[in-house]
N, CA, C and O atoms as a GROMACS GRO file, in nm:
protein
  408
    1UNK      N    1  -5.144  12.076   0.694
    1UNK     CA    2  -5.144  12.047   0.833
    1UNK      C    3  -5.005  12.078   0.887
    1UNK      O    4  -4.903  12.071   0.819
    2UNK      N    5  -5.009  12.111   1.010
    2UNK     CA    6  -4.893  12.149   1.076
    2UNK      C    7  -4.834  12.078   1.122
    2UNK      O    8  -4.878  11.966   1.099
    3UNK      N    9  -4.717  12.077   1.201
    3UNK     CA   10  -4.584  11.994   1.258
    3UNK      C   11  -4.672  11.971   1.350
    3UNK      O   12  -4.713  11.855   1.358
    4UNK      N   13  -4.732  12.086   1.455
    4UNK     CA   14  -4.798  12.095   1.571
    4UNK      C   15  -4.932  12.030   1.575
    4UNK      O   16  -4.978  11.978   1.676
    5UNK      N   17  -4.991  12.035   1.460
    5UNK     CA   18  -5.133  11.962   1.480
    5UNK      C   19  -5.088  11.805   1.413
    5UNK      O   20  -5.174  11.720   1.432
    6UNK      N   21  -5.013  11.777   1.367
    6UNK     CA   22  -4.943  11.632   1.378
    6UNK      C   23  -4.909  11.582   1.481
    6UNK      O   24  -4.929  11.464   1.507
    7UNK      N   25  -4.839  11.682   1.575
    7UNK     CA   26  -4.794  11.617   1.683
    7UNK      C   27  -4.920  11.552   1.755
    7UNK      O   28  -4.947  11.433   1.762
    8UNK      N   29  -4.992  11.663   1.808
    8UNK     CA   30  -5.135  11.647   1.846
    8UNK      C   31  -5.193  11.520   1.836
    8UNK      O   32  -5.207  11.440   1.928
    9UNK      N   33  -5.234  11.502   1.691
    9UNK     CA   34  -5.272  11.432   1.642
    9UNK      C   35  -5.231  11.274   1.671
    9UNK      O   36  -5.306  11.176   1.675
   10UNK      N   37  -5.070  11.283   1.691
   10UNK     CA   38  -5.031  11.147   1.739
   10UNK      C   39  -5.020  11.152   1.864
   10UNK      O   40  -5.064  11.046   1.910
   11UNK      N   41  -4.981  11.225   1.947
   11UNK     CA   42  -5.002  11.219   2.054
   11UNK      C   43  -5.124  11.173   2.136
   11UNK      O   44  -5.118  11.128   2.250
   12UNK      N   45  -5.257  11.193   2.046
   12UNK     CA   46  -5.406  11.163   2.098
   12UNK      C   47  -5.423  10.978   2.057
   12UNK      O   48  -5.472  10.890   2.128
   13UNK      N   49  -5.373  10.970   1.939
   13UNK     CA   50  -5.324  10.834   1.882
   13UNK      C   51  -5.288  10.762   1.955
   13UNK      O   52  -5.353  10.659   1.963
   14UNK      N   53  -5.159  10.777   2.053
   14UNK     CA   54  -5.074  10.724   2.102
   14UNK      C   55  -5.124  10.701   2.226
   14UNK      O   56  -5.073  10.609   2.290
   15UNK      N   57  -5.227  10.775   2.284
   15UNK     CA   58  -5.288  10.781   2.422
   15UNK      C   59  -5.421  10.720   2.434
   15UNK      O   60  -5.484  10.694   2.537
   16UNK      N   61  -5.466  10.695   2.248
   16UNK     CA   62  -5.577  10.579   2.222
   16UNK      C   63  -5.496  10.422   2.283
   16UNK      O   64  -5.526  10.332   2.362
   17UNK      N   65  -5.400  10.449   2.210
   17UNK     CA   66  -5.313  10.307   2.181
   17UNK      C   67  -5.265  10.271   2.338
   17UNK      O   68  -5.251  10.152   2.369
   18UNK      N   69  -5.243  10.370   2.427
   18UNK     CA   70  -5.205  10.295   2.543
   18UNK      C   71  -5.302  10.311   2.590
   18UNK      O   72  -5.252  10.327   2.701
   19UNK      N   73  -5.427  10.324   2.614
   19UNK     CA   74  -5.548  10.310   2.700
   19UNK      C   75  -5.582  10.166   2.643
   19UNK      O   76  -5.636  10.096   2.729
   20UNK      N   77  -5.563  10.096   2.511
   20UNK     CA   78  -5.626   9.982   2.458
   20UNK      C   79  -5.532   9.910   2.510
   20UNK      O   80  -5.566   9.816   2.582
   21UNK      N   81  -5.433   9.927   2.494
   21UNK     CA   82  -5.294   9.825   2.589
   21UNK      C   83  -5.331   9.762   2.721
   21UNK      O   84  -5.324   9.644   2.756
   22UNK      N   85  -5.383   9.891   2.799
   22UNK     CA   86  -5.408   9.884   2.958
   22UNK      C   87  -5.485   9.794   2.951
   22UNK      O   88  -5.444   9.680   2.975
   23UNK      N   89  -5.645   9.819   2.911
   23UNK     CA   90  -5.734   9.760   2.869
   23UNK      C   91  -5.704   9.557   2.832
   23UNK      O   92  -5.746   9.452   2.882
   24UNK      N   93  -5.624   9.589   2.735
   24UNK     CA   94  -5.611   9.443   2.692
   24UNK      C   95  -5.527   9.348   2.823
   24UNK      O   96  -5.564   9.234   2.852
   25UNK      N   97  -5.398   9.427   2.900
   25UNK     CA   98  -5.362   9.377   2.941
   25UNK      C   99  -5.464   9.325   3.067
   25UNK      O  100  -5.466   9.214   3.120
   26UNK      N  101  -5.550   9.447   3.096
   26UNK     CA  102  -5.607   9.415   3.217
   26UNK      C  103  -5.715   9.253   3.202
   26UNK      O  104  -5.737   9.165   3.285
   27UNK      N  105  -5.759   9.268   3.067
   27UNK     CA  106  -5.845   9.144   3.061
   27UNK      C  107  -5.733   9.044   3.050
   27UNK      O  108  -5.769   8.962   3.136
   28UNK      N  109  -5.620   8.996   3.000
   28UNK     CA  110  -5.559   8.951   3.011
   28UNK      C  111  -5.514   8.873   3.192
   28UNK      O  112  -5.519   8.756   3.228
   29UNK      N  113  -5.477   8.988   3.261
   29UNK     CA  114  -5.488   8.941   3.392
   29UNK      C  115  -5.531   8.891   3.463
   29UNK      O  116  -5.480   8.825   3.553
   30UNK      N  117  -5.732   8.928   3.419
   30UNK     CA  118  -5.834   8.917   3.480
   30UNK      C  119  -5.831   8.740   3.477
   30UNK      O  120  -5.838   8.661   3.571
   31UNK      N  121  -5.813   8.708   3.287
   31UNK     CA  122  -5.840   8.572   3.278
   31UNK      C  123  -5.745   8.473   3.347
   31UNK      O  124  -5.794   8.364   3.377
   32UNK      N  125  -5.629   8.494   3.373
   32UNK     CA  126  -5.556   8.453   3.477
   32UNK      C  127  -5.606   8.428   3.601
   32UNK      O  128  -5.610   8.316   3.650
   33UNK      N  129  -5.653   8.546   3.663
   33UNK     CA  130  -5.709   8.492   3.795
   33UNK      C  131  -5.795   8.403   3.790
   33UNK      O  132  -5.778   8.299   3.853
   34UNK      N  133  -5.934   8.428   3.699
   34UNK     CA  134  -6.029   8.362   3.663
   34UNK      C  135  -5.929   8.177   3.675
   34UNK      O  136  -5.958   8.101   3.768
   35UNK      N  137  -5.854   8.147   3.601
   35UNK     CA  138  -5.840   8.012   3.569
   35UNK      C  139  -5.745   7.933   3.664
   35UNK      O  140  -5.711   7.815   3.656
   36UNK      N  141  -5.707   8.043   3.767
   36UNK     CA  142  -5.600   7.999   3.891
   36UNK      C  143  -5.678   7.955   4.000
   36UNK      O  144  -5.654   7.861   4.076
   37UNK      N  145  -5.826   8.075   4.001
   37UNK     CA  146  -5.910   8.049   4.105
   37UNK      C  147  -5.985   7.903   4.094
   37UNK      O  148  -5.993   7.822   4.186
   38UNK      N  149  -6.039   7.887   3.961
   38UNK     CA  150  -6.130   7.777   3.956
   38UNK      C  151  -6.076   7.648   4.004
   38UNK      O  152  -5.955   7.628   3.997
   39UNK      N  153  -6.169   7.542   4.060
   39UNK     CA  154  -6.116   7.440   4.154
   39UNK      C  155  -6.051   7.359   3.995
   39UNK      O  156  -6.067   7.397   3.879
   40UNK      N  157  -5.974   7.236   4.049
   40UNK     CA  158  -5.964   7.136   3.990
   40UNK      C  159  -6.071   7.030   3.987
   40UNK      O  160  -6.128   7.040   4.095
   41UNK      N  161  -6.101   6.980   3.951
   41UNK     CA  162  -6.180   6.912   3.885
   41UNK      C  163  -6.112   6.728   3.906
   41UNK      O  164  -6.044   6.656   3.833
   42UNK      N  165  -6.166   6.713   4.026
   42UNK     CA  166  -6.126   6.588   4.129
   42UNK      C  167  -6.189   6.451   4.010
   42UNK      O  168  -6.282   6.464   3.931
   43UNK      N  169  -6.113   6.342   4.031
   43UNK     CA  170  -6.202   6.246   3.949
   43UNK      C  171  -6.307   6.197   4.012
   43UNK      O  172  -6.306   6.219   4.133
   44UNK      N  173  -6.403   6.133   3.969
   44UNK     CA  174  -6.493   6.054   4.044
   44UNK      C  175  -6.467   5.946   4.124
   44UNK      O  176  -6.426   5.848   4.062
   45UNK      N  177  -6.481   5.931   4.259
   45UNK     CA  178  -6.470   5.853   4.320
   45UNK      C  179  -6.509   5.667   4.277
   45UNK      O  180  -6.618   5.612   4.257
   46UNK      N  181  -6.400   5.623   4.276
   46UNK     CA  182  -6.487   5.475   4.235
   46UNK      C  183  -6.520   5.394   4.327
   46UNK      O  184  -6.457   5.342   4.419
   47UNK      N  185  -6.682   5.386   4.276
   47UNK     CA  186  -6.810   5.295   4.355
   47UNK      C  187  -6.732   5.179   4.365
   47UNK      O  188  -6.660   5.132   4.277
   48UNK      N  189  -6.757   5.122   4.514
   48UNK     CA  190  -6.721   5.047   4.532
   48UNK      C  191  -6.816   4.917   4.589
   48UNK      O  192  -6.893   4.944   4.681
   49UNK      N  193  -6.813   4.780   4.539
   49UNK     CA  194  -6.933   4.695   4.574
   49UNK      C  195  -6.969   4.717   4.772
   49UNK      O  196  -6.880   4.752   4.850
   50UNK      N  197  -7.096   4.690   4.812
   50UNK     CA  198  -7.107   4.773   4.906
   50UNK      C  199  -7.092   4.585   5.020
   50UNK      O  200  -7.109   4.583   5.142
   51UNK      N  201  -7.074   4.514   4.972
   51UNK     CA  202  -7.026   4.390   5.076
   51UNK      C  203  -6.895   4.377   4.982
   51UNK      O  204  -6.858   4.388   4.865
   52UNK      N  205  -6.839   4.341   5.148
   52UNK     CA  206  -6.674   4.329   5.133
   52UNK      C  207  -6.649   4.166   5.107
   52UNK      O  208  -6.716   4.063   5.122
   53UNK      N  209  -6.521   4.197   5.062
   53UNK     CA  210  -6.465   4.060   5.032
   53UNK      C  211  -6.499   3.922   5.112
   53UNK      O  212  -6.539   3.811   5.077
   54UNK      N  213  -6.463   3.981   5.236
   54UNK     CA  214  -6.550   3.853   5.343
   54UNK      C  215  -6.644   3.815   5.350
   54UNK      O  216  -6.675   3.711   5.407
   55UNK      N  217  -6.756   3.932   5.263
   55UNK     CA  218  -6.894   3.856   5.267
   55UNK      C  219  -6.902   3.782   5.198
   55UNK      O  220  -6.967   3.680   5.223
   56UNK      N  221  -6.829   3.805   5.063
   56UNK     CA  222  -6.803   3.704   4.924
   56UNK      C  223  -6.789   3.536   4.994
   56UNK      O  224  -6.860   3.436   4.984
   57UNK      N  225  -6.667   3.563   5.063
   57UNK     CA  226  -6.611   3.422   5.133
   57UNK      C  227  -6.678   3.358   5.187
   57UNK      O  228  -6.690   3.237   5.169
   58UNK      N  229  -6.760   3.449   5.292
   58UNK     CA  230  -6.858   3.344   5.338
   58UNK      C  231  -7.025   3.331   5.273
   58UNK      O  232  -7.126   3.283   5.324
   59UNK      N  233  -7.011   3.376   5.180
   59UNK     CA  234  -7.143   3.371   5.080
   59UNK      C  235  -7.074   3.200   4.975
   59UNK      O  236  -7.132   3.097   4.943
   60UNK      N  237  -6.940   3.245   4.957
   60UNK     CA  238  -6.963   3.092   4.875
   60UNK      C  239  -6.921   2.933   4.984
   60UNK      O  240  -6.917   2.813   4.956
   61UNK      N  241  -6.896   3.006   5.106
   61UNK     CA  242  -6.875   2.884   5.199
   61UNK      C  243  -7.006   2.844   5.250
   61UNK      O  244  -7.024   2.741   5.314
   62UNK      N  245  -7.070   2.903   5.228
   62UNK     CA  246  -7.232   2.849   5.268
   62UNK      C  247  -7.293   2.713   5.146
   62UNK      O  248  -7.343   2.601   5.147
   63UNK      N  249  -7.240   2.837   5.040
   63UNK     CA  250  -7.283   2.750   4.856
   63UNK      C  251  -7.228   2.639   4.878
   63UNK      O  252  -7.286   2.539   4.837
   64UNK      N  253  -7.105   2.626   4.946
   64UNK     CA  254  -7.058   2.515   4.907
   64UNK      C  255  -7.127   2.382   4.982
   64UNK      O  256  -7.152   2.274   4.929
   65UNK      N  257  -7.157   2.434   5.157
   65UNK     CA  258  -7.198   2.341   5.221
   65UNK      C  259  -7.303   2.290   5.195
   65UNK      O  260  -7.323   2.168   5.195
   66UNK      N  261  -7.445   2.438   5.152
   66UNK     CA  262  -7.562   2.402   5.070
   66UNK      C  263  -7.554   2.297   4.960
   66UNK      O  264  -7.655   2.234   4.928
   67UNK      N  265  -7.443   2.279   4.904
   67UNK     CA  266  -7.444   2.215   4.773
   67UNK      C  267  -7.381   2.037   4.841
   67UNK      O  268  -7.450   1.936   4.853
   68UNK      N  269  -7.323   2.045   4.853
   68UNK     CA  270  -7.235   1.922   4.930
   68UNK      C  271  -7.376   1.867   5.031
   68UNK      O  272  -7.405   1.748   5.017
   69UNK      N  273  -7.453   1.940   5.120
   69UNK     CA  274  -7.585   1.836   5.215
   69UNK      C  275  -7.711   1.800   5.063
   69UNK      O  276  -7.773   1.693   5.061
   70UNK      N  277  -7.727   1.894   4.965
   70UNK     CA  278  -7.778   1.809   4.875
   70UNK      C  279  -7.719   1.702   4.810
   70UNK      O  280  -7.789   1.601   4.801
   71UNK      N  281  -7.616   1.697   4.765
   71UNK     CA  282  -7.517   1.578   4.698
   71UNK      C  283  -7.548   1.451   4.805
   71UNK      O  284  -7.610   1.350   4.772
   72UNK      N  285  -7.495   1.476   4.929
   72UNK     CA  286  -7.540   1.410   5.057
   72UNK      C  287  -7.652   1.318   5.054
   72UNK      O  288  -7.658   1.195   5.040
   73UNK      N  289  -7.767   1.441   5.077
   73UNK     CA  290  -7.899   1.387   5.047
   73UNK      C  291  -7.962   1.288   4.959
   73UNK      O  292  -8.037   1.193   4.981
   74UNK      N  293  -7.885   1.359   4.804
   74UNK     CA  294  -7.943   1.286   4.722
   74UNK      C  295  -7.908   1.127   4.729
   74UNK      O  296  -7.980   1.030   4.711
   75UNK      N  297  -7.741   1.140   4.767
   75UNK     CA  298  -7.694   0.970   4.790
   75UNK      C  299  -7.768   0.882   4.889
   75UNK      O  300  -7.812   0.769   4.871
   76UNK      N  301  -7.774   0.976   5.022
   76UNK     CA  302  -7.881   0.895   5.082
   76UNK      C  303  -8.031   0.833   5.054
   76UNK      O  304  -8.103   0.752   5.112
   77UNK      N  305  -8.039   0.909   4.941
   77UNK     CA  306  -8.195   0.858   4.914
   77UNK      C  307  -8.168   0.723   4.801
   77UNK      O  308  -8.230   0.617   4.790
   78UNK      N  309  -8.052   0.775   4.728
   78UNK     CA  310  -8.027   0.627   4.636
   78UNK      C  311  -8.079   0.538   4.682
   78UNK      O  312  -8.176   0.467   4.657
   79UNK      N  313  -7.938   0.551   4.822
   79UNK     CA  314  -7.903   0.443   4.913
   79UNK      C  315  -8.097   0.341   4.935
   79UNK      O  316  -8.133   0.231   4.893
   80UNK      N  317  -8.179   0.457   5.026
   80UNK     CA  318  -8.267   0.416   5.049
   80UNK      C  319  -8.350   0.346   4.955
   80UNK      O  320  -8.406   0.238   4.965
   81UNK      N  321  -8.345   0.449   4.840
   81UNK     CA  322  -8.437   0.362   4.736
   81UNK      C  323  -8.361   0.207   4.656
   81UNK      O  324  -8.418   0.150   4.563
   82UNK      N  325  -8.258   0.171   4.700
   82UNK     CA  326  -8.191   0.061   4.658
   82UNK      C  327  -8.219  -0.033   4.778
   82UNK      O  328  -8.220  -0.155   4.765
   83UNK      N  329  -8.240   0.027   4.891
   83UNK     CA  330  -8.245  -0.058   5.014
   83UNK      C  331  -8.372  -0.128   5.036
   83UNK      O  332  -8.398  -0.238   5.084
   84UNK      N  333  -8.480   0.013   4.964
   84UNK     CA  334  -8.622  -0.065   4.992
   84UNK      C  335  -8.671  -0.175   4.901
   84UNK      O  336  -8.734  -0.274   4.938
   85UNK      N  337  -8.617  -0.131   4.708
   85UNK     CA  338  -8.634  -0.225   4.687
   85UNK      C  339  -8.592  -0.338   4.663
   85UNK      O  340  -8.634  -0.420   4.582
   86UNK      N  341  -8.484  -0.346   4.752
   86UNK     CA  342  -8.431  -0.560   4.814
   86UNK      C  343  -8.491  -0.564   4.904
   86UNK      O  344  -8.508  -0.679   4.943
   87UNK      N  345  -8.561  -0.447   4.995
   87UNK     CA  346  -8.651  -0.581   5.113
   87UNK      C  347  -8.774  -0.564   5.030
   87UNK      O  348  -8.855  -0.614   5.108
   88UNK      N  349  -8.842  -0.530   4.930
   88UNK     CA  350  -8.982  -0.512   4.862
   88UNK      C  351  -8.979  -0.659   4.768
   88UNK      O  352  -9.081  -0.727   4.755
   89UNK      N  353  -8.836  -0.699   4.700
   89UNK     CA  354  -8.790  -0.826   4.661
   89UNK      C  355  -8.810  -0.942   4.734
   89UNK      O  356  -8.877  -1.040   4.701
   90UNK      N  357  -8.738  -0.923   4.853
   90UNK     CA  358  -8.721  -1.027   4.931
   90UNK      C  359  -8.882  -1.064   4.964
   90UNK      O  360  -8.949  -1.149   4.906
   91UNK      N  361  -8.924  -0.983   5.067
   91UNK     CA  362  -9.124  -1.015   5.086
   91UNK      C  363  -9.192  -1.059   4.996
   91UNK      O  364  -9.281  -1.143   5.010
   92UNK      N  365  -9.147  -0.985   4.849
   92UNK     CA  366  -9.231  -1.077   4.772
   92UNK      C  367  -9.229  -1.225   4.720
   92UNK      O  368  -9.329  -1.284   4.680
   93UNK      N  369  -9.116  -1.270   4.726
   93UNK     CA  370  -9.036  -1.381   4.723
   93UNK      C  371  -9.070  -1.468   4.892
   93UNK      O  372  -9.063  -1.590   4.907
   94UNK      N  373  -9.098  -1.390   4.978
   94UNK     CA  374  -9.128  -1.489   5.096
   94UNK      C  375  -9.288  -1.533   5.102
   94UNK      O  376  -9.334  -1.638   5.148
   95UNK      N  377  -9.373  -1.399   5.030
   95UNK     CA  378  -9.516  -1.437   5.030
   95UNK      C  379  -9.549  -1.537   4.899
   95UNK      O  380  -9.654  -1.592   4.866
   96UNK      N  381  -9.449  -1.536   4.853
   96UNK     CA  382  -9.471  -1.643   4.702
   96UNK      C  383  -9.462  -1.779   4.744
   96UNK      O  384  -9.544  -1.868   4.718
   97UNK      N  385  -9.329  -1.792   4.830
   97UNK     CA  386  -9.320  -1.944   4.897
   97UNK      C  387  -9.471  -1.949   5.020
   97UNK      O  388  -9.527  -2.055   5.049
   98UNK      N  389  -9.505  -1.840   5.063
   98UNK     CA  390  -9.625  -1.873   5.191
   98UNK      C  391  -9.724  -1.926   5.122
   98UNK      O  392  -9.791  -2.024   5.153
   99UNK      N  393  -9.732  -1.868   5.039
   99UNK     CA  394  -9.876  -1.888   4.937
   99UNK      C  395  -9.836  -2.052   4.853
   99UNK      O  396  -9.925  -2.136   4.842
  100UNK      N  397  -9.734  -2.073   4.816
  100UNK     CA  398  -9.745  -2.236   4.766
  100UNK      C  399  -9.740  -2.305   4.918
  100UNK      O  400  -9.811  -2.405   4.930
  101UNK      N  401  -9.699  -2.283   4.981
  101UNK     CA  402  -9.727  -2.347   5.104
  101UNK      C  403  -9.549  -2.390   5.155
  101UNK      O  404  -9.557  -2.510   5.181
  102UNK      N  405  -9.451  -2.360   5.170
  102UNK     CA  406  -9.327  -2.413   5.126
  102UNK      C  407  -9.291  -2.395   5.266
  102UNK      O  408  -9.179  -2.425   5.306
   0.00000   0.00000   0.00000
């Protein structure tokens, strides 16, 4: 083989080798844009309970009053049921003396 068909030879080589260069660099570039363009990727918004704090407040200021007119209640009924039976005592104790005759 000759000086000249060596040269050739690399010269066609060499013009493989920079067409694969171009090539590589160009995908190279490409993927760049590709990963500059794509959005970011935002976090998820956090759900938030859909009644606000004030409803909380006045959801347990109700509980509380609800709870406090039963407490209420219930004392009043003690009350009553202690009240009725001393006058249910007493009547029977007055129809006991009517009946001996006293």
């Amino acid at each position: 083989m000759s000086d000249l068909e060596k040269a050739a030879r690399e010269a066609v080589e060499a013009q493989d080798n920079a067409q694969q260069l171009a090539l590589i660099a160009a995908v190279l570039q490409a993927q760049q844009l590709v990963q500059q363009q794509q959005p970011v990727a935002q976090p998820a918004p956090v759900r938030r309970s859909s009644v606000s704090p004030a409803a909380w407040v006045g959801i347990g200021v109700g509980a509380s009053v609800f709870l406090v007119t039963v407490a209420v209640s219930a004392v009043a009924v003690a009350i009553s049921a202690v009240a009725l039976t001393i006058c249910v005592l007493v009547l029977r104790g007055m129809w006991a003396d009517y009946r001996k005759g006293k």
